[in-house]
Backbone as CSV, one residue per row, in Angstrom:
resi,resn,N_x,N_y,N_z,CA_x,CA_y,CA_z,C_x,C_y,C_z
1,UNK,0.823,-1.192,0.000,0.000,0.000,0.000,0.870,1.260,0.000
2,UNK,1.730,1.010,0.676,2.744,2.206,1.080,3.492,2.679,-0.484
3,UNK,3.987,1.688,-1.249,4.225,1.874,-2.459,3.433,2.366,-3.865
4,UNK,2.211,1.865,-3.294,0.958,2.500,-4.552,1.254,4.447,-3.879
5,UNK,0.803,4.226,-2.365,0.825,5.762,-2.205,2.166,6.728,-2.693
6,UNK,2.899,6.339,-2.827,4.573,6.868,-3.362,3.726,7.063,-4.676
7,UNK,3.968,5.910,-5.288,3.733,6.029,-6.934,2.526,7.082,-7.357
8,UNK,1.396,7.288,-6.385,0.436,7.706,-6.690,1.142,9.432,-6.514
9,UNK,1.441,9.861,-5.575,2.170,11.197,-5.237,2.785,11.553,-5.810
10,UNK,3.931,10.404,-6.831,4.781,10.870,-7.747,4.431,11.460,-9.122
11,UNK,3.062,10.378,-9.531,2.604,10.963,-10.393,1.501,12.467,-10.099
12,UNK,0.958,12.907,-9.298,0.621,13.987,-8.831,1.880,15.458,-9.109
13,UNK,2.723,15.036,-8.562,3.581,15.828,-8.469,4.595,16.019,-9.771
14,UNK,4.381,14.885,-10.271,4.942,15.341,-12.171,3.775,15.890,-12.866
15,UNK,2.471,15.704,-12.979,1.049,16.032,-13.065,1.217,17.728,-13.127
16,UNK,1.239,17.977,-12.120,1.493,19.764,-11.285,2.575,19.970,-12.504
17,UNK,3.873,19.586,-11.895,4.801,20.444,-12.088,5.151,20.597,-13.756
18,UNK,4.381,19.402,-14.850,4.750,19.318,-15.929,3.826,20.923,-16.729
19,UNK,2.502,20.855,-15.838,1.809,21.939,-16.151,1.814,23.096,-16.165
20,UNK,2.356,23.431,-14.866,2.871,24.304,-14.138,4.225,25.157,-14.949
21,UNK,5.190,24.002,-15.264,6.607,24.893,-15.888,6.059,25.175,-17.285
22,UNK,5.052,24.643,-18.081,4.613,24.418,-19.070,5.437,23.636,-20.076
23,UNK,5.152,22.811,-19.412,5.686,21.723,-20.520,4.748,20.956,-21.283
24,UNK,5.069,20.698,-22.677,3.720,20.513,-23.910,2.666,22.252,-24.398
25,UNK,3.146,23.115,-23.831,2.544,24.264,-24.487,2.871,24.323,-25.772
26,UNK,2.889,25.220,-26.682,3.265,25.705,-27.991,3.987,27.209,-27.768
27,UNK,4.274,27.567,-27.067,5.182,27.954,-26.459,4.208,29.934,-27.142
28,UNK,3.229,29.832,-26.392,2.689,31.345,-27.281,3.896,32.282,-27.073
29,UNK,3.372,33.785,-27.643,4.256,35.024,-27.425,4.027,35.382,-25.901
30,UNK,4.907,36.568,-25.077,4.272,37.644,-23.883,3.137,38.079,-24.007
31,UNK,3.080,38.754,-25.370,1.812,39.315,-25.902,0.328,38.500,-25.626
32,UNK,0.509,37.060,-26.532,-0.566,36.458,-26.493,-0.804,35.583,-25.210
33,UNK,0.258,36.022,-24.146,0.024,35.261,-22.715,-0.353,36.172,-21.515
34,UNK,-0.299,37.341,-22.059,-1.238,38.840,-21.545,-2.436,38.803,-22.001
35,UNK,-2.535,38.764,-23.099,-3.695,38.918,-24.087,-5.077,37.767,-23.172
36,UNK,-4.126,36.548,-23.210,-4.805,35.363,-22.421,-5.419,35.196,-21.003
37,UNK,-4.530,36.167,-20.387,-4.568,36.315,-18.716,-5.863,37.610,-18.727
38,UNK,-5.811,38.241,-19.544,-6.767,39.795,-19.594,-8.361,39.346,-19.783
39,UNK,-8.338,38.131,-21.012,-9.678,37.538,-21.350,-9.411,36.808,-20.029
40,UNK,-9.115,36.488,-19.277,-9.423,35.007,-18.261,-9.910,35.842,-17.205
41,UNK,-8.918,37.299,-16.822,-9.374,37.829,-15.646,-10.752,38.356,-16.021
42,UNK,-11.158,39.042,-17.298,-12.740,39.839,-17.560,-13.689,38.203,-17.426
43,UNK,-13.294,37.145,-17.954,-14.301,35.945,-17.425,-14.232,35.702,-15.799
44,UNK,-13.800,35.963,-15.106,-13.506,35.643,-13.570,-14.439,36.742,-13.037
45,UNK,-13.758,37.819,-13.734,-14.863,39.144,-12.764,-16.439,38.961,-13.071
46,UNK,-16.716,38.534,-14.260,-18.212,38.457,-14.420,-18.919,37.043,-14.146
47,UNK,-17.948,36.115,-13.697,-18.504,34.785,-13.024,-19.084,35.511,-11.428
48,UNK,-17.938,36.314,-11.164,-17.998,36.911,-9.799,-19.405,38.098,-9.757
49,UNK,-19.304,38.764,-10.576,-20.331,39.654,-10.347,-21.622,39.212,-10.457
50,UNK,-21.842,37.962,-11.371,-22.598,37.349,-11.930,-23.388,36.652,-9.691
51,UNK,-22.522,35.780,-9.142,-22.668,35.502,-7.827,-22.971,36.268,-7.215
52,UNK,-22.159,37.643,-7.292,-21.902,38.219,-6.117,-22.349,39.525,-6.899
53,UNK,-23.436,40.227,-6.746,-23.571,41.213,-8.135,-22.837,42.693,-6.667
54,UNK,-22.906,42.741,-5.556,-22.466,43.571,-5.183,-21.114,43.949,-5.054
55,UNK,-20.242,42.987,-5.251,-18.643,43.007,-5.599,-18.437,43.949,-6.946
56,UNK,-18.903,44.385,-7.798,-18.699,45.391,-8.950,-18.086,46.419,-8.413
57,UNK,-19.333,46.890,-7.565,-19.156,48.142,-6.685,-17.825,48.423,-5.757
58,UNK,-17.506,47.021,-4.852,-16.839,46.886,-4.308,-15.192,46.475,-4.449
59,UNK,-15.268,46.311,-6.408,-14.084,46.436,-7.302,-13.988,47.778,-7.573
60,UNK,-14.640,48.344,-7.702,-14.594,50.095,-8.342,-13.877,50.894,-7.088
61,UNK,-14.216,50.890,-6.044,-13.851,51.689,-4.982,-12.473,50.988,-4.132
62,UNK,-12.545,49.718,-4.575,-10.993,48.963,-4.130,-9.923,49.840,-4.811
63,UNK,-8.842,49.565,-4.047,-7.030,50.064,-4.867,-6.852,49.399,-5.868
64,UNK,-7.428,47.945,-5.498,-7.108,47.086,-6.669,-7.672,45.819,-6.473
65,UNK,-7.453,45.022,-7.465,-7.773,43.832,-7.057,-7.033,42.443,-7.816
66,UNK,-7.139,41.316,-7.617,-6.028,40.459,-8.374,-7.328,38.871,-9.017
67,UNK,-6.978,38.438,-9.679,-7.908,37.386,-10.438,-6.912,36.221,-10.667
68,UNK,-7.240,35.092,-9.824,-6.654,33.917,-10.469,-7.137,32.798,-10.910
69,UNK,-7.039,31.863,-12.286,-7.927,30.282,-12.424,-6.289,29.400,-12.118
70,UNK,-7.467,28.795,-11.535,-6.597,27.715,-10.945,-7.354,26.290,-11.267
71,UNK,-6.343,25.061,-10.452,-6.307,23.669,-10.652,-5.789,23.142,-9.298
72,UNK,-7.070,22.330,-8.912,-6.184,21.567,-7.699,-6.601,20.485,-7.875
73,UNK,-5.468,19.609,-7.231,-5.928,18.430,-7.454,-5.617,17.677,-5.559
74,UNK,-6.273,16.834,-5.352,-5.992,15.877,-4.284,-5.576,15.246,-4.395
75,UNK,-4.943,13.781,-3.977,-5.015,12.733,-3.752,-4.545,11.667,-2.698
76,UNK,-5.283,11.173,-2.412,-5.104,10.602,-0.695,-4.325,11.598,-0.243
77,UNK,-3.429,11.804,0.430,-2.596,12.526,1.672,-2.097,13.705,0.809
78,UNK,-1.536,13.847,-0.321,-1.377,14.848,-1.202,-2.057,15.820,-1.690
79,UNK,-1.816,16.694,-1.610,-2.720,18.073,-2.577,-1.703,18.959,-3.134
80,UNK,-2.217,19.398,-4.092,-1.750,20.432,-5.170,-2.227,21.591,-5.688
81,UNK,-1.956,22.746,-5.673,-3.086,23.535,-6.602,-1.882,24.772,-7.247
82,UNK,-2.480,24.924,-8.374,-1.566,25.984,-9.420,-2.074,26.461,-10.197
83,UNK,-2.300,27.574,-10.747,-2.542,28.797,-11.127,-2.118,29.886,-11.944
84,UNK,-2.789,30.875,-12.675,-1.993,31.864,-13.340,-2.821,33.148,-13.041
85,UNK,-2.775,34.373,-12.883,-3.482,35.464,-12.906,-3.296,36.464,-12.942
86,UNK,-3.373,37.630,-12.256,-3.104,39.116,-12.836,-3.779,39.977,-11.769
87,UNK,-3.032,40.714,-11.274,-3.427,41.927,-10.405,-3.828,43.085,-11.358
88,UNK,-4.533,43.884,-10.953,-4.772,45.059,-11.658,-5.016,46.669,-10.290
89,UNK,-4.248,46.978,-10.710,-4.662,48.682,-9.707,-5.304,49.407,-10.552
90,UNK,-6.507,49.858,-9.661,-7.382,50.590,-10.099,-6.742,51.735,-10.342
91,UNK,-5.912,52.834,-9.559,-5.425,53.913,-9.242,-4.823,54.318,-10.874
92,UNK,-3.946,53.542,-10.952,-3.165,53.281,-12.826,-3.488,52.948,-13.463
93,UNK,-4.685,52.076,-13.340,-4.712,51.005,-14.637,-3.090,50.048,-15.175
94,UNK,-2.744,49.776,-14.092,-1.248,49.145,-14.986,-1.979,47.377,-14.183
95,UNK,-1.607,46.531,-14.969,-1.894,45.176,-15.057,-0.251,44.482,-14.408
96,UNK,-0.682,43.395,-13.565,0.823,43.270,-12.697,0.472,41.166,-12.973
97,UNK,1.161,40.807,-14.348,1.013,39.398,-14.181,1.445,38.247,-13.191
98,UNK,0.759,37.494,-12.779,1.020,36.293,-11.719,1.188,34.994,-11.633
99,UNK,1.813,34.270,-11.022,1.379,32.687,-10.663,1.264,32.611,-9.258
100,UNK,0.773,31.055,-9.197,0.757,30.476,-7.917,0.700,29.403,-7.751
101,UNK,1.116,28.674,-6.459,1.224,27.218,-6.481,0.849,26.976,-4.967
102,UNK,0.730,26.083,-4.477,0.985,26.070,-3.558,0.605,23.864,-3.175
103,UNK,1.294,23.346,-1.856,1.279,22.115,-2.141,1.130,21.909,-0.070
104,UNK,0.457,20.584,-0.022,0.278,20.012,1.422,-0.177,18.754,1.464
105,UNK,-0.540,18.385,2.481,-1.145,17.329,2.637,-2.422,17.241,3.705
106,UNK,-3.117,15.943,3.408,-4.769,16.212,4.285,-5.329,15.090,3.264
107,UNK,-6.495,14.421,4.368,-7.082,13.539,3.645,-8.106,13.989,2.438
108,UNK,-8.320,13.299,1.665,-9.556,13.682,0.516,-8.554,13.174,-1.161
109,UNK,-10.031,13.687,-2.109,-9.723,12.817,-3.359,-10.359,14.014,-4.158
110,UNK,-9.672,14.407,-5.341,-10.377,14.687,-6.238,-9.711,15.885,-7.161
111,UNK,-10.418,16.770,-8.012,-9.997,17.516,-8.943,-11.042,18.723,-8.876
112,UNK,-10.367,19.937,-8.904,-11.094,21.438,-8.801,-10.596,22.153,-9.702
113,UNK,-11.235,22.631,-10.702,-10.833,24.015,-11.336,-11.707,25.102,-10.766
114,UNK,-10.649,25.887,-10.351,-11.737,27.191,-9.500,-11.273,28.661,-9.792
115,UNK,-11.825,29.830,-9.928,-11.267,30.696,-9.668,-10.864,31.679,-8.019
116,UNK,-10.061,32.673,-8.299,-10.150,33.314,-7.072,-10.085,34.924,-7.341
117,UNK,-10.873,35.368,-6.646,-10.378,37.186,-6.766,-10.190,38.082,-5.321
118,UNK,-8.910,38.545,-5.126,-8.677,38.980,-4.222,-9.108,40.923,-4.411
119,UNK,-9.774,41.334,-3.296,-10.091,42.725,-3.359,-9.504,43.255,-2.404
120,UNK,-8.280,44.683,-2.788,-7.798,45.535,-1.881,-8.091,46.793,-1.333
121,UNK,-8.136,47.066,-0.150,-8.939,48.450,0.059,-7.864,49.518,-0.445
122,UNK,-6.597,49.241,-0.162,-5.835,50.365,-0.119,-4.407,49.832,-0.769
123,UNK,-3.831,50.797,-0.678,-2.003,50.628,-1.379,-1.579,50.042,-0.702
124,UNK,-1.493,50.128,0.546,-0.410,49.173,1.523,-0.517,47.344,1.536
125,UNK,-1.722,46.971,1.422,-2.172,45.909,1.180,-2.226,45.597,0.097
126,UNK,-2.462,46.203,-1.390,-1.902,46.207,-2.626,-0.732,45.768,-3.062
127,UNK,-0.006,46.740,-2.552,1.663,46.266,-3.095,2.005,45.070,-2.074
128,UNK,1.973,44.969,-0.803,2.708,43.544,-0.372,2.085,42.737,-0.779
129,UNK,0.996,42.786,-1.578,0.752,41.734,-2.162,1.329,41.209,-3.684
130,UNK,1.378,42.303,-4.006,2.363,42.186,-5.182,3.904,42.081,-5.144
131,UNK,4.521,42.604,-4.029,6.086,42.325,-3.801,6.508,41.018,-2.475
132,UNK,5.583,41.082,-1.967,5.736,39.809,-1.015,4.312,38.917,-0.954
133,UNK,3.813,38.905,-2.189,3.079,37.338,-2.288,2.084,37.298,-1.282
134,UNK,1.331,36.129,-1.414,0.240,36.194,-0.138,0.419,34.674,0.331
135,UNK,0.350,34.420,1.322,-0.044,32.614,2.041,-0.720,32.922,2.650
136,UNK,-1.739,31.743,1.528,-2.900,30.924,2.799,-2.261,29.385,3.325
137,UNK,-2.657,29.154,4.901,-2.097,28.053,5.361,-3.369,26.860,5.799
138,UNK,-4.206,27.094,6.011,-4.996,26.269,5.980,-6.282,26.384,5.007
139,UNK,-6.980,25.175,4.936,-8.098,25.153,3.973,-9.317,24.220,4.088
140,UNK,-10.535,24.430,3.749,-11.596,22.914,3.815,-12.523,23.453,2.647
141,UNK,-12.456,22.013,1.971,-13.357,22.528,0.813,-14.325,21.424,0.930
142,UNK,-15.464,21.927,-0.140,-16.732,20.518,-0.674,-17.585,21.200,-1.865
143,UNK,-16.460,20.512,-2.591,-17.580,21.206,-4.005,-17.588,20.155,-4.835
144,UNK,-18.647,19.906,-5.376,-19.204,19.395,-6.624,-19.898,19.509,-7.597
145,UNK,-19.769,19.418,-9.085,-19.683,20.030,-9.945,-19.291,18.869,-11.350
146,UNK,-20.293,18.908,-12.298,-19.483,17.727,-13.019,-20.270,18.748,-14.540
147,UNK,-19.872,19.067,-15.544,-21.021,19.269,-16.560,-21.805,20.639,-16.216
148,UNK,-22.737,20.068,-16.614,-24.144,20.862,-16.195,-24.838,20.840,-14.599
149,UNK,-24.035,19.803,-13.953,-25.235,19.024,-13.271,-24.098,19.483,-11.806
150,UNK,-24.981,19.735,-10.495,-24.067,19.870,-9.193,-24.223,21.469,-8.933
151,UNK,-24.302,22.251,-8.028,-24.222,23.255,-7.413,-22.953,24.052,-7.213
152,UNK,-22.882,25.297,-8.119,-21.110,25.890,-7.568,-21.011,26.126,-6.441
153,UNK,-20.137,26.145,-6.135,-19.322,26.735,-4.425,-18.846,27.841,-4.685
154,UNK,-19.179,28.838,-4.025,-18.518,30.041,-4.096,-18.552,31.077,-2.226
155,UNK,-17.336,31.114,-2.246,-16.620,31.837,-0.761,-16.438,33.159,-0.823
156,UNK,-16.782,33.730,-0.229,-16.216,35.005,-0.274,-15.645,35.373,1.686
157,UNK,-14.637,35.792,1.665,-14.108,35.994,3.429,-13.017,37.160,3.167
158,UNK,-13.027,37.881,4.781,-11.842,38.840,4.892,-10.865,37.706,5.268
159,UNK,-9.612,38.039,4.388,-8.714,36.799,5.096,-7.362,37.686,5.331
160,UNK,-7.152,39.141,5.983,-6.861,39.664,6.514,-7.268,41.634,6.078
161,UNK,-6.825,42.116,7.264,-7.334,43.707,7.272,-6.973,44.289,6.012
162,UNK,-8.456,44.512,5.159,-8.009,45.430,3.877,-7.944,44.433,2.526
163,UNK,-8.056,42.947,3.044,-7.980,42.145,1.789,-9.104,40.705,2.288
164,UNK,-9.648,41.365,1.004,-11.209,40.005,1.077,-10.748,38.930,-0.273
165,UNK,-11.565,37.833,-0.449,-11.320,36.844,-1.215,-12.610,36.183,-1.439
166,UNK,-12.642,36.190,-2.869,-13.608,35.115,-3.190,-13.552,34.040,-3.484
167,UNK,-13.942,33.044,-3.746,-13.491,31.659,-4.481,-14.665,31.084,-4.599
168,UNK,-14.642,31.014,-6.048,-15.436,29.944,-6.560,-15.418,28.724,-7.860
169,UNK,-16.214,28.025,-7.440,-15.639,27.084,-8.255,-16.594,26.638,-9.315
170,UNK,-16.599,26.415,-10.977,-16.910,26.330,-11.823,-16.992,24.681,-12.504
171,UNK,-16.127,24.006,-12.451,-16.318,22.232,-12.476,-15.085,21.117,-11.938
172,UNK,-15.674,20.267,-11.709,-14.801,19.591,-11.231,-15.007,18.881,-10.136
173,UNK,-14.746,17.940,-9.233,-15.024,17.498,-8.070,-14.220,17.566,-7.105
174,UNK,-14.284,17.927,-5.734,-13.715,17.964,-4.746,-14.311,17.312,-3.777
175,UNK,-13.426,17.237,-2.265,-13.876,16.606,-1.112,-12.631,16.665,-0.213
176,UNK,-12.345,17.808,0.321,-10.679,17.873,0.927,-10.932,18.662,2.066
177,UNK,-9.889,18.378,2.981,-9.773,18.758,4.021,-8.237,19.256,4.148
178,UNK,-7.838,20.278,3.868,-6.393,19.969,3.917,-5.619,21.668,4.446
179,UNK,-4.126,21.318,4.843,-3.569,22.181,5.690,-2.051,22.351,4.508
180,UNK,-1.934,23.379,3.893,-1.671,23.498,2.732,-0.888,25.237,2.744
181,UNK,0.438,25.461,2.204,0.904,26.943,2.041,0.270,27.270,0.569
182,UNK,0.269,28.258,0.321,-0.031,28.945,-0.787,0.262,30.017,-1.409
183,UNK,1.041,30.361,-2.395,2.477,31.345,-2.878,2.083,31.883,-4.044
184,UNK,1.373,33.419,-4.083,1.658,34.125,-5.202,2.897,34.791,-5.446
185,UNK,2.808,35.174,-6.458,4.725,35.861,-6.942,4.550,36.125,-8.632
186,UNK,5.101,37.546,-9.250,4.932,38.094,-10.265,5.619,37.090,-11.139
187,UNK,5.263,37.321,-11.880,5.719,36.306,-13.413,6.866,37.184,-14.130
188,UNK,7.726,36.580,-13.682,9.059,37.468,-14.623,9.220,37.885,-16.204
189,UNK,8.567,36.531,-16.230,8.817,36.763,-18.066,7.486,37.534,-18.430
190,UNK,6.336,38.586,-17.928,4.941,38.888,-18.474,5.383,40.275,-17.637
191,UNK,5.703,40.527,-16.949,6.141,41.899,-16.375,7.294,42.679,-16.691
C-alpha cells in the first residue's frame, strides 16, 4: 500500500509540475500570454459579479484587485493547486502578471478548477501583495460540480485587514480537508 501511495504522489507531483513549468505548451508570445490572462481575468470578474452582483461596486472603490484560475488536485494525503493570474490597480490602470502554487497534505480525493479574486482596500495591502506574495495556510473545501449538473461553491471571506477573497468554483469534483501553504509571486517573463 505504502508503495501505490509513493507512486500515486509521484505521479501527482509530475502532473502539477509538468503543467505548471509548461511543458507541452506551444510555447505562445508575452503578448498572447497577456492577451490570455486579460480575457481570463474579464471571465472571472463576471462569473464573480454574476454571484456576487455587489462586488462590482466593491471592485470600483478597491485600490485594486487580483484574479486567479486555478487547478487543484488531491489525492489521498497529497494536494496540489496551481494557477496563473493578474493583479490590476485601479489607481493606474497598470496590469501586474502572476502565478501560484501552492502544495500540502490532508485527507480527501479529487480535482477542482476554481477561480479566485482577491479585493484591496488600499495601497499598503496592494503592493505587499504584489512584492511579497500572499499565504494561505490552511483550507476545507466541498464542491461538486461535473457538466451541467451539481451546485457551484462560491466563498467570499476577509482573510486579513483590507484584503477580502472570493473563491469559486466552476467544475470539477472535490472533497478535501487539507492544511496546505499557498504562494503568489509576479511572473518574470509577463512583467
Amino acid at each position: 500500500m505504502k508503495k501505490l501511495l509513493v507512486i500515486l504522489s509521484l505521479m501527482l507531483f509530475a502532473f502539477t509540475f509538468s503543467g505548471f513549468m509548461g511543458i507541452g505548451d506551444d510555447n505562445p508570445s508575452v503578448e498572447d500570454q497577456r492577451k490570455a490572462r486579460i480575457k481570463e481575468n474579464d471571465q472571472t470578474l463576471q462569473m464573480l459579479h454574476k454571484g456576487f452582483p455587489d462586488s462590482k461596486e466593491k471592485i470600483k472603490k478597491a485600490y485594486g484587485y487580483a484574479t486567479f484560475s486555478n487547478i487543484g488536485i488531491n489525492l489521498f494525503v497529497v494536494s496540489t493547486e496551481r494557477g496563473i493570474g493578474m493583479a490590476h490597480n485601479n489607481k493606474n490602470g497598470k496590469n501586474t502578471y502572476m502565478n501560484m502554487f501552492s502544495g500540502g497534505g490532508g485527507l480527501g480525493m479529487g480535482v477542482k478548477d476554481f477561480n479566485v479574486v482577491f479585493i484591496f482596500d488600499n495601497q499598503k495591502v496592494y503592493e505587499d501583495f504584489l512584492n511579497s506574495g500572499w499565504e494561505a495556510n490552511a483550507q476545507a473545501d466541498a464542491a461538486v460540480k461535473s457538466g451541467e449538473k451539481g451546485d457551484d461553491l462560491a466563498v467570499a471571506i476577509t482573510v486579513a485587514p483590507g484584503v477580502h477573497l472570493y473563491k469559486m468554483t466552476e467544475a470539477g469534483v472535490a472533497l478535501q480537508a487539507t492544511v496546505q501553504g499557498t504562494k503568489y509571486w509576479k511572473d518574470e517573463d509577463l512583467n
